[in-house]
C-alpha positions as a Markdown table, in Angstrom:
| # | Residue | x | y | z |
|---|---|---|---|---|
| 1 | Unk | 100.7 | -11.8 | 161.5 |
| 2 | Unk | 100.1 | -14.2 | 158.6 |
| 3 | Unk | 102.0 | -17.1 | 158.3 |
| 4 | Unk | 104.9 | -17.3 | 156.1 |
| 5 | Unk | 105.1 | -20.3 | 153.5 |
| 6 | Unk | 108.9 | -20.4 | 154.6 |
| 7 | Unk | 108.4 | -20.5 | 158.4 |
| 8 | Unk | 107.8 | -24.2 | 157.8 |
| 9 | Unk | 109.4 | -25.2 | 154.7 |
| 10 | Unk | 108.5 | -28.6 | 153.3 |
| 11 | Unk | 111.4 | -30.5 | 152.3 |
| 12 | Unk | 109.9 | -33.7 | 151.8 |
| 13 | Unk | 110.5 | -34.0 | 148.2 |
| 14 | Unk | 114.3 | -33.9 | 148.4 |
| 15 | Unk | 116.3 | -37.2 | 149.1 |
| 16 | Unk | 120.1 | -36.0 | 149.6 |
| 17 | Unk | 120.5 | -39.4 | 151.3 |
| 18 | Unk | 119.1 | -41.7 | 148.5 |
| 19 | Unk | 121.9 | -42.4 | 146.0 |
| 20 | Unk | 119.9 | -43.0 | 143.0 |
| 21 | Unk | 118.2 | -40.2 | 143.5 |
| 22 | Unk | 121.2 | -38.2 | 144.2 |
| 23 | Unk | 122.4 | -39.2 | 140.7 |
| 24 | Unk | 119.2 | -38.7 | 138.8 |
| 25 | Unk | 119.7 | -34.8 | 140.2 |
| 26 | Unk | 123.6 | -34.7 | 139.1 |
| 27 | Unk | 122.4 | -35.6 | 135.5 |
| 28 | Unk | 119.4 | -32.6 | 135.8 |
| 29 | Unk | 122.6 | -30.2 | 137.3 |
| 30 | Unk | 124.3 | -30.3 | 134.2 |
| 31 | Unk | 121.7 | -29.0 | 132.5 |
| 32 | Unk | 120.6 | -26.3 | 135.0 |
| 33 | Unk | 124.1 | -25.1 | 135.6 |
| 34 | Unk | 124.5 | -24.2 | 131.8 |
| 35 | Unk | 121.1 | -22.6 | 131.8 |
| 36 | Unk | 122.5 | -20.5 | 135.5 |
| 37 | Unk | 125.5 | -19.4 | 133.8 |
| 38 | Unk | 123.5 | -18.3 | 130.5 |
| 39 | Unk | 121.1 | -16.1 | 132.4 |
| 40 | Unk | 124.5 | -14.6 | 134.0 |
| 41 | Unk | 124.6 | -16.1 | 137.6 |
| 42 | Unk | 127.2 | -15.2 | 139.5 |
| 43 | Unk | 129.0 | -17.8 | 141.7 |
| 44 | Unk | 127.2 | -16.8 | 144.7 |
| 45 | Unk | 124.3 | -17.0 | 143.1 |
| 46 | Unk | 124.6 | -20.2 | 141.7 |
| 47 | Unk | 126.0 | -21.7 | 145.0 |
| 48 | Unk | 122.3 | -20.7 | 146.9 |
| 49 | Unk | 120.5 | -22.5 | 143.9 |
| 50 | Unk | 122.9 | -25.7 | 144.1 |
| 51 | Unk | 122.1 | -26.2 | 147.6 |
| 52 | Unk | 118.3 | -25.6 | 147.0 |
| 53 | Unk | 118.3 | -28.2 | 144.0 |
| 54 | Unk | 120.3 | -31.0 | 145.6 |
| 55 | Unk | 119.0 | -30.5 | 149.3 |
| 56 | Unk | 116.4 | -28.0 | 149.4 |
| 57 | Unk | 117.9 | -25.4 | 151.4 |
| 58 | Unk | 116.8 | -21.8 | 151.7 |
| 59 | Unk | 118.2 | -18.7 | 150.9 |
| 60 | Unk | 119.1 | -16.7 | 154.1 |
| 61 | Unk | 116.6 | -13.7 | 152.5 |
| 62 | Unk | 117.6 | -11.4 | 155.5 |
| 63 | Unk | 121.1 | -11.1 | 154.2 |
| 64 | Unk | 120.3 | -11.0 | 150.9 |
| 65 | Unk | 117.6 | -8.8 | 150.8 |
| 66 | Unk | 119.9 | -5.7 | 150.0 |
| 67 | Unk | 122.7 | -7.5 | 148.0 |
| 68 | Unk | 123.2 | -5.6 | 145.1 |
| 69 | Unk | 123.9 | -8.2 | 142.2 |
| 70 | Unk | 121.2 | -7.4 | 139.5 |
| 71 | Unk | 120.8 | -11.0 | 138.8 |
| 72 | Unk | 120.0 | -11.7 | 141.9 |
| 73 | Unk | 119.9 | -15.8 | 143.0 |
| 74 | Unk | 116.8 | -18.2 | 143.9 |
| 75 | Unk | 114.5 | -16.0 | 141.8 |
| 76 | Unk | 110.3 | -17.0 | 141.4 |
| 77 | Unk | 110.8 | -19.0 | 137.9 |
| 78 | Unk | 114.0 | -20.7 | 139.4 |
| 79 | Unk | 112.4 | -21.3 | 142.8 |
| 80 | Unk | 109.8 | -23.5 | 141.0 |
| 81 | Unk | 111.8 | -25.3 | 138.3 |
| 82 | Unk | 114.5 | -26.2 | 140.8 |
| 83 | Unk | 111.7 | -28.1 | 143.3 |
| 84 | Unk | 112.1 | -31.8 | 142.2 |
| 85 | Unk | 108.1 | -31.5 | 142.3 |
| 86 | Unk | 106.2 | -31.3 | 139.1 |
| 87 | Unk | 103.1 | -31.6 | 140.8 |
| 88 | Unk | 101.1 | -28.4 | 140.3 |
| 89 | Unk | 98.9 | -29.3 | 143.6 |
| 90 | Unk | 102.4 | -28.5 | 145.1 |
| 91 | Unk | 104.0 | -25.7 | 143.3 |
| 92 | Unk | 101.0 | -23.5 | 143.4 |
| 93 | Unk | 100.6 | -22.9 | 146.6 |
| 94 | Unk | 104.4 | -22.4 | 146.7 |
| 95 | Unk | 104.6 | -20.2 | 144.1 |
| 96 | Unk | 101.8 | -18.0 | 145.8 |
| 97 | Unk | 103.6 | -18.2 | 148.8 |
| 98 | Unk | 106.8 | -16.8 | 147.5 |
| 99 | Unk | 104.5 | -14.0 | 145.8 |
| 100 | Unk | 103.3 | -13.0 | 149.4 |
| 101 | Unk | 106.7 | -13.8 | 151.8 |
| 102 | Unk | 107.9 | -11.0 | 153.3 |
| 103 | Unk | 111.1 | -12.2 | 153.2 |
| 104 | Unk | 111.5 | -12.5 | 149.6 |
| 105 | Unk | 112.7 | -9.4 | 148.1 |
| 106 | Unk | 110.6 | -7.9 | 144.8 |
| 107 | Unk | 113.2 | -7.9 | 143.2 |
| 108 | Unk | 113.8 | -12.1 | 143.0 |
| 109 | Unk | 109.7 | -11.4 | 142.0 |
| 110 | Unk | 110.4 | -9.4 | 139.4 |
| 111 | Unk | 113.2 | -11.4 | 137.4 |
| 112 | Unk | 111.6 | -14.7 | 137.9 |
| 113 | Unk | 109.2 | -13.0 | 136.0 |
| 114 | Unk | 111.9 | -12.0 | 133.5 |
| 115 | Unk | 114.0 | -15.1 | 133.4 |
| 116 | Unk | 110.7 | -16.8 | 132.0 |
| 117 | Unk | 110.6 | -14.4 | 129.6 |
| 118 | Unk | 114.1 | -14.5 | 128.7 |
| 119 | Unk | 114.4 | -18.0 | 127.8 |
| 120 | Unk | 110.9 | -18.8 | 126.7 |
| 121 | Unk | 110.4 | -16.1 | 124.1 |
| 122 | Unk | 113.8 | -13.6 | 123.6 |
| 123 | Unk | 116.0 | -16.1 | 123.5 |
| 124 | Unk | 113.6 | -19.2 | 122.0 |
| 125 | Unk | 113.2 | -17.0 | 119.3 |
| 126 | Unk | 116.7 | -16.7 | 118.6 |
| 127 | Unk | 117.9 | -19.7 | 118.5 |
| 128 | Unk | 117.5 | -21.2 | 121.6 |
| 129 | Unk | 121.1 | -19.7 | 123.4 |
| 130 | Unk | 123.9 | -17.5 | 123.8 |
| 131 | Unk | 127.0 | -17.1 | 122.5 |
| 132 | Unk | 129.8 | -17.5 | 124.6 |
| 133 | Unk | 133.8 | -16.8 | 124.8 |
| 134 | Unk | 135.6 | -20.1 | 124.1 |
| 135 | Unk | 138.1 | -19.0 | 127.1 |
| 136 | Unk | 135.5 | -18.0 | 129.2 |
| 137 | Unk | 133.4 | -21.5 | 129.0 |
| 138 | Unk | 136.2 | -22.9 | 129.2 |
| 139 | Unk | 137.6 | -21.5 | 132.8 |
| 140 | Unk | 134.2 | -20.8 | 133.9 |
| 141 | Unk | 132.6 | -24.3 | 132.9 |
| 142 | Unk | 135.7 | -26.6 | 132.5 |
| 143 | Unk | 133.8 | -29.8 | 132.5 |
| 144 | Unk | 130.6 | -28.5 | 130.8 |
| 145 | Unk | 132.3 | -26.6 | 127.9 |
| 146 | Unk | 133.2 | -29.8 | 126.0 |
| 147 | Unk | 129.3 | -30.8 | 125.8 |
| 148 | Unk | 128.3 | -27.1 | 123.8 |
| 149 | Unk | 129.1 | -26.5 | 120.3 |
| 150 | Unk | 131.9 | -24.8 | 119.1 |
| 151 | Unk | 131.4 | -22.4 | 116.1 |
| 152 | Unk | 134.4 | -20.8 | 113.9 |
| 153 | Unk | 134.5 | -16.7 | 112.9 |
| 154 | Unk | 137.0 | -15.6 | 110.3 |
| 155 | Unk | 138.2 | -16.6 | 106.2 |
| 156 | Unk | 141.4 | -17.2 | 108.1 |
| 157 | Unk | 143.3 | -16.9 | 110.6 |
| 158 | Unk | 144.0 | -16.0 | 113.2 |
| 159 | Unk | 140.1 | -17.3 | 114.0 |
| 160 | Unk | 137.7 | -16.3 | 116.8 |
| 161 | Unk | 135.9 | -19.4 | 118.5 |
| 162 | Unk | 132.5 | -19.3 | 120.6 |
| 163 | Unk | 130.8 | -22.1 | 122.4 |
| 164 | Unk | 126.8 | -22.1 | 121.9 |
| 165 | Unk | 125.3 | -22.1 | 124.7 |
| 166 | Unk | 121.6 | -23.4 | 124.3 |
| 167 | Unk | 119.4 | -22.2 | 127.3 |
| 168 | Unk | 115.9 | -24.0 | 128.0 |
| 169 | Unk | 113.6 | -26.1 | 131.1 |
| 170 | Unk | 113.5 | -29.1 | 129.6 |
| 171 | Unk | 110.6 | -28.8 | 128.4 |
| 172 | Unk | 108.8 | -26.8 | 131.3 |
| 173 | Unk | 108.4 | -23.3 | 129.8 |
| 174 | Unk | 104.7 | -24.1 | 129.7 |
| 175 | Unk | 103.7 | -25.2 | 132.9 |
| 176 | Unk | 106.2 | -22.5 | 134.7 |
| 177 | Unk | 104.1 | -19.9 | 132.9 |
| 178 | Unk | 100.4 | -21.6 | 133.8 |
| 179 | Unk | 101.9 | -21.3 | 137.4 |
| 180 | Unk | 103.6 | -17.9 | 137.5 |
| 181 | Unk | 100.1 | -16.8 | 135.4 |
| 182 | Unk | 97.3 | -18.7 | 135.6 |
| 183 | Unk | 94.3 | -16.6 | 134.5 |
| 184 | Unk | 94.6 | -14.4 | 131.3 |
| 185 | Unk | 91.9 | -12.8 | 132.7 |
| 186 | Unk | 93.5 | -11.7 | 136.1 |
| 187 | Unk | 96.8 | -9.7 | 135.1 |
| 188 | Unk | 99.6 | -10.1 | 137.7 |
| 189 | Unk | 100.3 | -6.7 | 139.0 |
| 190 | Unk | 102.3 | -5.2 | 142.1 |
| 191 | Unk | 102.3 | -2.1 | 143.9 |
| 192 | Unk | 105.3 | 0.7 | 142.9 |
| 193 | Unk | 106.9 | 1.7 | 145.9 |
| 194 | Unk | 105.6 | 5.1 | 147.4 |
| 195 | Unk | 102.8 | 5.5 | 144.3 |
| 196 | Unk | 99.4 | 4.5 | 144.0 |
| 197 | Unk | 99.7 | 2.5 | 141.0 |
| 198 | Unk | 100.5 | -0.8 | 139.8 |
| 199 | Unk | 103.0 | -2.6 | 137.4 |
| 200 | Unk | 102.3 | -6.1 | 135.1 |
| 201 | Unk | 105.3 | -8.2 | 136.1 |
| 202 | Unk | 104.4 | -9.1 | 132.6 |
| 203 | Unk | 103.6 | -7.1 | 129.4 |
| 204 | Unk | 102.7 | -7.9 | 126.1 |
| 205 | Unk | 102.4 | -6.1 | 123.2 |
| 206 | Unk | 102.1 | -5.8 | 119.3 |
| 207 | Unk | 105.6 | -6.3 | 119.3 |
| 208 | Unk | 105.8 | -9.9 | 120.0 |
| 209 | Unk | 104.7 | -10.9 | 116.9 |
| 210 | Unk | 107.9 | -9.0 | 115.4 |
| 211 | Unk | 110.0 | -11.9 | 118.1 |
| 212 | Unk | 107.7 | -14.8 | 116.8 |
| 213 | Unk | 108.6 | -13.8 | 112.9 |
| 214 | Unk | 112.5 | -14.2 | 114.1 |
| 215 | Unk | 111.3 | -18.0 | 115.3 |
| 216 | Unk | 109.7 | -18.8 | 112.0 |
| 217 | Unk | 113.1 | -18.1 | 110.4 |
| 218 | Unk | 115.5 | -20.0 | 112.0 |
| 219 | Unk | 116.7 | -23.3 | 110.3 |
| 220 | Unk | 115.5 | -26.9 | 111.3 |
| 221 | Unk | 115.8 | -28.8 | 113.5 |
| 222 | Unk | 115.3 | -26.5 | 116.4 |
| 223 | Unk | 117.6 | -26.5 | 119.5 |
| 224 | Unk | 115.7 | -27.7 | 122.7 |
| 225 | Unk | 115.9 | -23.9 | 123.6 |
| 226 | Unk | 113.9 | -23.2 | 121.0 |
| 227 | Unk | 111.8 | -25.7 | 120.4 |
| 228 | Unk | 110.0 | -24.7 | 123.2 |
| 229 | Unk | 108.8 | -21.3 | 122.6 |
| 230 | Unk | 106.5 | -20.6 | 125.0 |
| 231 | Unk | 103.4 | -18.7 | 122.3 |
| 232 | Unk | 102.9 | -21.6 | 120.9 |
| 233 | Unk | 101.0 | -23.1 | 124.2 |
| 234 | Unk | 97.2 | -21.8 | 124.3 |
| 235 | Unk | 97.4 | -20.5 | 127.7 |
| 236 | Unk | 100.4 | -17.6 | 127.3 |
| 237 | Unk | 98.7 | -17.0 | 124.2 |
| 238 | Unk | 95.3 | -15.9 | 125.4 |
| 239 | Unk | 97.6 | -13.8 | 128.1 |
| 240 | Unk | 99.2 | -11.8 | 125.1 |
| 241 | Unk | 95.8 | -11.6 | 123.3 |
| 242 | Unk | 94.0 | -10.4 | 126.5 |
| 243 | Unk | 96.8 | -8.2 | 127.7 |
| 244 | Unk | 96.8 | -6.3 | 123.9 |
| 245 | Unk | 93.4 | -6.1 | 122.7 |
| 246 | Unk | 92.0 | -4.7 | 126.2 |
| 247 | Unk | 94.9 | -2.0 | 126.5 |
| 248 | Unk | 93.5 | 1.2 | 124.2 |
| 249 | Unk | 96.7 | 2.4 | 124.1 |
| 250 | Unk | 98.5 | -1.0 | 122.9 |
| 251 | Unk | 98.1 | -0.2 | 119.0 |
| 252 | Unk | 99.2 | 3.4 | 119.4 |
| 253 | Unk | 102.1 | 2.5 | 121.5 |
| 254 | Unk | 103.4 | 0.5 | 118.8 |
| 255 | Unk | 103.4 | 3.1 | 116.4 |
| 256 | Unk | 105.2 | 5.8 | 118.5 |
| 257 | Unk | 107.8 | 2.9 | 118.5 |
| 258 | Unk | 108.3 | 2.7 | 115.2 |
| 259 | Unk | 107.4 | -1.1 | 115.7 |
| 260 | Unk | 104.9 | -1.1 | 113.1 |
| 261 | Unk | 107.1 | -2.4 | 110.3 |
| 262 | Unk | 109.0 | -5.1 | 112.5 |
| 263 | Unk | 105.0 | -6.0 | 113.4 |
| 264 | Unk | 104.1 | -6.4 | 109.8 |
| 265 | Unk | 107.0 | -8.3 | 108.8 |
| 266 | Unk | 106.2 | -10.9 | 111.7 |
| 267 | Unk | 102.7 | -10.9 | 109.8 |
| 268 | Unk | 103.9 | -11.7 | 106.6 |
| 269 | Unk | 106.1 | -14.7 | 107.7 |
| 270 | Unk | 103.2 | -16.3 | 109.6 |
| 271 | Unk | 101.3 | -15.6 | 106.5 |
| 272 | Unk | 103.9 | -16.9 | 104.4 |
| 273 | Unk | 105.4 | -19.6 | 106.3 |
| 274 | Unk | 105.6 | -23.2 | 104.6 |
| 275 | Unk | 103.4 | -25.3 | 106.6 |
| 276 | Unk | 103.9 | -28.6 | 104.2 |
| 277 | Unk | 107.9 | -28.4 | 103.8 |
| 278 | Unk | 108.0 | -28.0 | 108.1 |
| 279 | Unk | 105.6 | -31.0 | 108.5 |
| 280 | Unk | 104.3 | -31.4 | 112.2 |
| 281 | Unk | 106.2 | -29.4 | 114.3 |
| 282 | Unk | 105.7 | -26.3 | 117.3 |
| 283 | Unk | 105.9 | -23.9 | 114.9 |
| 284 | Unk | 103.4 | -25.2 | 112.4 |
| 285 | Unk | 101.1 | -25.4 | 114.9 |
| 286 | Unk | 102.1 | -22.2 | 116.2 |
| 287 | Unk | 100.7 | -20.8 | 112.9 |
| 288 | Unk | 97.9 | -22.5 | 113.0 |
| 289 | Unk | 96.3 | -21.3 | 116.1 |
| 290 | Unk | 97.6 | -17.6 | 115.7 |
| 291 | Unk | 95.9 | -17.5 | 112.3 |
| 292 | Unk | 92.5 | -18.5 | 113.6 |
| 293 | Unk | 93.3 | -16.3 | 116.5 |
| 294 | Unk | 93.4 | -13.1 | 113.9 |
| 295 | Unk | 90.6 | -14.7 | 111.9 |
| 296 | Unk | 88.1 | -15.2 | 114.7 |
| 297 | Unk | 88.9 | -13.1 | 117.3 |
| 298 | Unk | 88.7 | -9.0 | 117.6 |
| 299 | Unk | 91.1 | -6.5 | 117.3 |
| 300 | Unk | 91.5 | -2.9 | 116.5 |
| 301 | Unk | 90.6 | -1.8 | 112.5 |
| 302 | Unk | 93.7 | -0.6 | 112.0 |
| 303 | Unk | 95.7 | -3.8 | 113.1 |
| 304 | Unk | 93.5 | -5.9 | 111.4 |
| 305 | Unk | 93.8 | -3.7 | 108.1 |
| 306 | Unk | 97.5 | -4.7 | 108.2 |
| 307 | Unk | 96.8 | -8.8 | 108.4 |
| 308 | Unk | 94.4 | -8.3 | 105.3 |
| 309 | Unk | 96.8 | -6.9 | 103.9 |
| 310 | Unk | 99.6 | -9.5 | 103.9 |
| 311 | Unk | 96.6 | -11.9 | 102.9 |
| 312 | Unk | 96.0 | -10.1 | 100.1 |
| 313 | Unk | 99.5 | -10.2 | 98.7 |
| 314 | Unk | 99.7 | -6.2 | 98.7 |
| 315 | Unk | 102.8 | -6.2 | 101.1 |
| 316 | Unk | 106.5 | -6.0 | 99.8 |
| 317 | Unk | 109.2 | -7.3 | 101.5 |
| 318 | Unk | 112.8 | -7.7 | 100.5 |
| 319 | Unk | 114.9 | -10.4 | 102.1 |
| 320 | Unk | 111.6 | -11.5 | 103.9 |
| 321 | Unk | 113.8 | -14.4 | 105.6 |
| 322 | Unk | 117.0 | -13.1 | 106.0 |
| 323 | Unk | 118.5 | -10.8 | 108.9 |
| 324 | Unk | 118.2 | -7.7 | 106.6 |
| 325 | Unk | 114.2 | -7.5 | 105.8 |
| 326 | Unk | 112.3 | -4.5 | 105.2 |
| 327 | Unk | 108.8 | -3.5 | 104.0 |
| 328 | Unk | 109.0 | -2.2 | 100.7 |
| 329 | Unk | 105.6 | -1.5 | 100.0 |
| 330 | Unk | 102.7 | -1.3 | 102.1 |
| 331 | Unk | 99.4 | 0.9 | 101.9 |
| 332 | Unk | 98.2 | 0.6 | 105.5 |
| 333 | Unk | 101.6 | 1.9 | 106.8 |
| 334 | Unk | 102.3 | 4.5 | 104.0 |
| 335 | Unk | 105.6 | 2.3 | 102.9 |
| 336 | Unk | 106.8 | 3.1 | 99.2 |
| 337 | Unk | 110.1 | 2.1 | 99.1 |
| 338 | Unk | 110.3 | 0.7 | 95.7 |
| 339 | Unk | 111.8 | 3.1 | 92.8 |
| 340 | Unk | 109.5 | 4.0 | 89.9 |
């Protein structure tokens, strides 16, 4: 039998007895503990990944191996961010190691996978957060609920309150991805249970560029949550251009979707987005690299027809920045919305 990467764990790289380390992680906690309770921990869960992050102690995976919470706890993207490594000679091997354990369950695989996702791209591209219940924070995060801001609904009253609660890394979305994936060219699959075929633990599609257009529209200055949107790193990039452009059925797909206008709206903001009023930032170079990308690089006719398109100024779009946009006129989708 092979040996298991948590038959010997290394727990080297925690210090519960130094008190200056010991502070430096109660400072990190704060952070991570807001970005537990956005991705909807429970208190369970949260409990296993306190004790991993201050003293780098295990799940018992036996007994949680059926536990029915769909969140589940120390998932792949967590069990990486929370090591107080940031060496990739020492989370790689780690990381493939939890990929191959036979103690961790596929399902702490699987949303790893789509925690990354969750608050690299979805919510990156929204702003960064989630909106929360001012009575919830507040019993659920007492003294964490002061430190998120606190937004007003309602003309008058009596007024609804929220707490904004911005979820992010710190600025690791990038090097979690080159670990969880780190060859475009070698997708990440696993096996479906009882079937001989295999599953991406990530897929991307046309339709990102419809999430990327909802990053170019949010107002400056960017929350730390979004300001780290993970396309705009070359590596996940190439992954989504790989991961389209060699799937035959990518293009069609979209269009049984009904995703083709959302795509072409994404278009036209990265067509039409103000480089010289954003100044240096992640999302003008964003737009810079994904425009050479569709200048340079291949993809099908028909996607390519639509790009032109925007370029050529034939595309119509009403409230192209607001919440409410819609094509109103395009050729290479068969749009005439426009009254004669």
């Amino acid at each position: 039998m092979r040996k298991d990467i948590f038959d010997d764990f290394d727990t080297s790289h925690w210090h519960p007895k130094d008190k200056a380390w010991m502070a430096e992680r109660e400072q990190q906690w704060r952070e991570v503990e807001k970005l537990l309770y956005g991705l909807n921990k429970s208190k369970k869960a949260v409990g296993i990944c306190k004790r991993y992050f201050f003293k780098g102690t295990l799940p018992d995976w036996k007994k949680l191996q059926d536990w029915d919470a769909h969140e589940r706890h120390l998932d792949l993207m967590l069990f990486l961010y929370l090591h107080p490594s940031r060496d990739e000679t020492v989370l790689r091997p780690l990381c493939e190691g939890y990929l191959r354990s036979r103690r961790v369950s596929r399902a702490d695989i699987l949303h790893g996978f789509y925690s990354l996702r969750s608050v690299s791209e979805i919510r990156s591209c929204s702003g960064g957060g989630v909106l929360c219940y001012l009575d919830d924070v507040e019993k659920d995060l007492p003294h964490l609920a002061g430190e998120l801001e606190l937004l007003t609904w309602g003309e008058k009253p009596p007024y609804q309150y929220r707490r904004r609660l911005i979820l992010h890394t710190q600025g690791s979305n990038e090097w979690l991805f080159r670990l969880m994936c780190p060859d475009p060219e070698k997708n990440r699959l696993f096996e479906l249970a009882g079937q001989q075929s295999h599953m991406l633990y990530l897929q991307y599609r046309y339709q990102e560029i419809q999430t990327w257009g909802g990053w170019l529209r949010l107002t400056p200055p960017l929350s730390a949550g979004a300001a780290d949107m993970l396309f705009q790193y070359d590596l996940p990039l190439e992954t989504w251009y790989l991961q389209c452009t060699r799937n035959p059925n990518s293009y069609r797909q979209m269009l049984e979707e009904r995703s083709a206008e959302n795509v072409l709206i994404g278009l036209y903001r990265i067509h039409h987005f103000d480089l010289a009023a954003e100044g240096d930032s992640p999302r003008t170079r964003f737009v810079q690299k994904f425009t050479a990308m569709l200048e340079q690089r291949e993809f099908p006719a028909e996607f390519k027809a639509l790009w032109e398109e925007v370029k050529r100024g034939e595309v119509e779009v009403e409230d192209a920045w607001g919440l409410d946009c819609r094509v109103l006129a395009s050729k290479a989708l068969g749009i005439q919305r426009k009254e004669s």
